[in-house]
N, C-alpha and C positions, 0 to 999 in steps of 0.2 A: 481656207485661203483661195482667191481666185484664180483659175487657173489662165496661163497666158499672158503675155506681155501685154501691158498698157499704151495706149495708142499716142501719147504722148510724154514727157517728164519735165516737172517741175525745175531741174536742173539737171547737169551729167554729174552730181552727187546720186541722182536717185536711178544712173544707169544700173540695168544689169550688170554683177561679178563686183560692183563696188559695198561695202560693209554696210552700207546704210540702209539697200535694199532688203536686208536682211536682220538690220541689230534691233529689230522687235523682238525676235526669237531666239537670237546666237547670240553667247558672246562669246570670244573668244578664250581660248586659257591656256597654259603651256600644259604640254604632254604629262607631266611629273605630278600633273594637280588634280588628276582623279580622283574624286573623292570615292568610286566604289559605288555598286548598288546598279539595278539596271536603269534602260536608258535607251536612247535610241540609235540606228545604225544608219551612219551614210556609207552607204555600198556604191562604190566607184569601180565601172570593167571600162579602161581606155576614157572616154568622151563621154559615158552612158552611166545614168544614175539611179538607183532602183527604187520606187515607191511603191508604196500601198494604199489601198480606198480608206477614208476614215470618215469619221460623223458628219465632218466639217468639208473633205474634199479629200485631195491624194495628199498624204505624208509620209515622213521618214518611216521605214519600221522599226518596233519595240520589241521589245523583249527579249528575248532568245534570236539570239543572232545565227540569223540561217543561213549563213556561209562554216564550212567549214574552218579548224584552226590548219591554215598554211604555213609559209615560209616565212612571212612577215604577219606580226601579233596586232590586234586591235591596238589603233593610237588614237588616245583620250585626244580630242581638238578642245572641248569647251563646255559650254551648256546651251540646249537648242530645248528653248519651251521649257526652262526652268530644272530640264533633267540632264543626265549625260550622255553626250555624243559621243559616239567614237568611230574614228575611220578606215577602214576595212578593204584592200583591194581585192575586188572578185574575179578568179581567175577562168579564162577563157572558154574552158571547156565543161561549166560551172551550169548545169540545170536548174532553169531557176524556177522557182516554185510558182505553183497557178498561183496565187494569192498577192505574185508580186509583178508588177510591171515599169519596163524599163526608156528611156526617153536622152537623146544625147542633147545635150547644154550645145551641140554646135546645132540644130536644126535652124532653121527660117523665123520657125515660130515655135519654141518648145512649148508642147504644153504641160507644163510644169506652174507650179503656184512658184513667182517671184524670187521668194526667200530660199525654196528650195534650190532654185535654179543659180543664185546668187552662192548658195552656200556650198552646193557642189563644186562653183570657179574654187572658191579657197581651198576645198577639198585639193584640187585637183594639183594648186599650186604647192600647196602643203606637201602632195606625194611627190612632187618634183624635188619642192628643196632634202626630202629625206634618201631619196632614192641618188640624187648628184652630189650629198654632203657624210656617205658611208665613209669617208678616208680623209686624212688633210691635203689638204695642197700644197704645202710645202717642206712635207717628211714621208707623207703615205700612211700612217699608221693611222687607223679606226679614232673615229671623231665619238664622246658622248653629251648628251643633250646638258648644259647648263641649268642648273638649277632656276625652277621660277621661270624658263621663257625657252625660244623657241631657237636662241645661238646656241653653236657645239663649241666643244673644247678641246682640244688634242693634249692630252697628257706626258708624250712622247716629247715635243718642241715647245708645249706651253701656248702655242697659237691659238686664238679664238676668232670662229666664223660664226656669221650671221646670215638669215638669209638673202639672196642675191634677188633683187626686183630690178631688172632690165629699164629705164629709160627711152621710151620711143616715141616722136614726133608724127602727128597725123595734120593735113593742113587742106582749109577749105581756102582756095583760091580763087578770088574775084576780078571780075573785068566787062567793067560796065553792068548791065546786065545778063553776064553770064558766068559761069562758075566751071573751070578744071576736073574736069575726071578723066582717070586713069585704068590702064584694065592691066591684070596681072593673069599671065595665057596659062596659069595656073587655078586661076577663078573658074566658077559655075558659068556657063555659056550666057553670053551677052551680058556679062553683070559689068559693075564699072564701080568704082570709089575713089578715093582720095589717095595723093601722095603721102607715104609714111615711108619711116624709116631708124635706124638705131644712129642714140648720138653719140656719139664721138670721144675721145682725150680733146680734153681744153675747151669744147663747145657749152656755150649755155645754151638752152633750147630754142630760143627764137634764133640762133647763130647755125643750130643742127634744121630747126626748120627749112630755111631759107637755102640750104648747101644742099639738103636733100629734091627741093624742087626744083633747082637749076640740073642736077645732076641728073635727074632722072626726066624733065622735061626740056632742060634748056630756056625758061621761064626765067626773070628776073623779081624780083615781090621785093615791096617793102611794107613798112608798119603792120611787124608781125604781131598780133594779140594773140593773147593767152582765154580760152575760151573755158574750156573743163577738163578733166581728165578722167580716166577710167580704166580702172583693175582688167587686165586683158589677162586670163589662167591660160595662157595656150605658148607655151606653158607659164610663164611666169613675165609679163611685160608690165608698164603703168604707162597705159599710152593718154598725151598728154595735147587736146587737141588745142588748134590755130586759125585763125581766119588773115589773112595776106591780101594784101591790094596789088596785081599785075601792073610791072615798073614794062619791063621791053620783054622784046625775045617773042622769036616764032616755035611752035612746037617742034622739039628733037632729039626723039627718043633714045632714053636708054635700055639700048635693046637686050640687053643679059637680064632689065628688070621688068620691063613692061611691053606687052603687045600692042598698046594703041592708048592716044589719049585724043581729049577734044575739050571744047570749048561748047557747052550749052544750055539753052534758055531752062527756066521752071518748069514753061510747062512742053519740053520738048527733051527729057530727061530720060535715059534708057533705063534699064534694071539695075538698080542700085541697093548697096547692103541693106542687111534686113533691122529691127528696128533696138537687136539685142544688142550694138555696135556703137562706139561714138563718132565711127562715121558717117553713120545715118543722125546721128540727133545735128551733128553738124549740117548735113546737107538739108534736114527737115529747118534749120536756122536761119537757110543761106538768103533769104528773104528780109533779113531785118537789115543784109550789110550791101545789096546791091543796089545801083543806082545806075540812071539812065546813060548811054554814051552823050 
């Protein structure tokens, strides 16, 4: 497998952390459906996923799972390359073996092959919803997994939960020929991207578009389109992007969210996300929706 992100995508179906990038090799499968037998290991410590060298390039590792058995037991996800996977938190102070090397899914540019990169986001999401769904929410008593898939069940109240996938608006803004960016004084220095944001009770998305970029810039937009979307594990979001056309309004920060926004050309664009984002595929786009003042 190659390693590295591709320098462009067919669509924001084939972004990074989305299934597609991945479903040559994975499929998914509920916890309960281990067939047994070994298999390979996705090793997740926080952001950082561990590989080995193979014939082909870097992959999962097989066999004998070189983590010790902790607090939390291997969870069968599915089948990666026809065998079984299972996923595995490595805990901190966990030496990790010369034979294996580690790579965090948030870098600039992971060098990771694709799938693997892709299939750690699910990883990553999977231990989120296991790790926030231990108890119900509306009795407290210990949730277990549903037969066949990936909802729990509380036995105590009869309630059944599913996993939680967040809803969030990302939007590329046009005006004339120039395009909205935003900087969050919590970003890498001098970086800059797109307004986002979670949507709301009662909004449809183009409705959470539009109220997140007034609110956060003071910007008025209409004819909001729906462009792609894409699996964001950090921890569990479907950010869902936008392209907007600038109605009125001078920039006017909101300042509890952002440091600094501006207005500008292609090719006078600062440091902007990296290409494992569908901020960046948007902003790589912003050329097909701009047009002269």
């Amino acid at each position: 497998m190659k390693i590295g992100l591709p320098a462009s995508y067919p669509s924001p179906v084939e972004l990074p952390f989305n299934t597609a990038s991945c479903a040559e090799h994975f499929q998914l499968a509920a916890p309960d459906r281990d067939p047994g037998g070994e298999g390979f290991w996705l090793l997740l410590q926080g952001n950082r996923v561990f590989t080995e060298p193979g014939k082909t390039g870097l992959q999962l590792p097989a066999g004998d799972c070189p983590v010790a058995a902790g607090k939390h037991p291997p969870l069968y996800i599915g089948q990666w390359q026809e065998r079984p996977c299972r996923l595995l938190t490595v805990p901190s102070d966990w030496i990790q073996p010369a034979q294996l090397q580690s790579e965090s899914i948030m870098a600039a540019d992971p060098q990771l092959p694709l799938p693997i990169l892709s299939l750690a986001g699910i990883g990553r999401m999977i231990l989120h919803w296991e790790r926030s769904s231990r108890h119900c929410g509306y009795c407290g008593a210990p949730l277990t997994h549903l037969p066949g898939e990936w909802g729990k069940a509380c036995d105590t109240c009869n309630n059944h939960h599913h996993p939680r996938i967040h809803p969030c608006v990302i939007g590329l803004v046009v005006r004339g020929d120039e395009i909205l960016l935003v900087r969050k004084p919590e970003w890498s220095d001098g970086r800059f991207g797109l307004v986002a944001g979670f949507v709301e009770f009662g909004e449809c998305l183009e409705e959470a578009m539009a109220r997140e970029i007034l609110e956060e810039t003071g910007i008025r937009v209409s004819n909001v389109r729906y462009l792609g979307s894409q699996c964001w594990p950090f921890p569990s979001q479907l950010m869902t992007g936008f392209v907007a056309d600038y109605v009125s309004g001078e920039i006017v920060l909101q300042e509890d969210e952002l440091e600094a926004a501006a207005w500008y050309r292609l090719d006078q664009l600062p440091t902007i996300p990296p290409r494992r984002s569908i901020a960046r595929y948007l902003i790589d786009k912003a050329g097909d929706y701009l047009h002269s003042s």
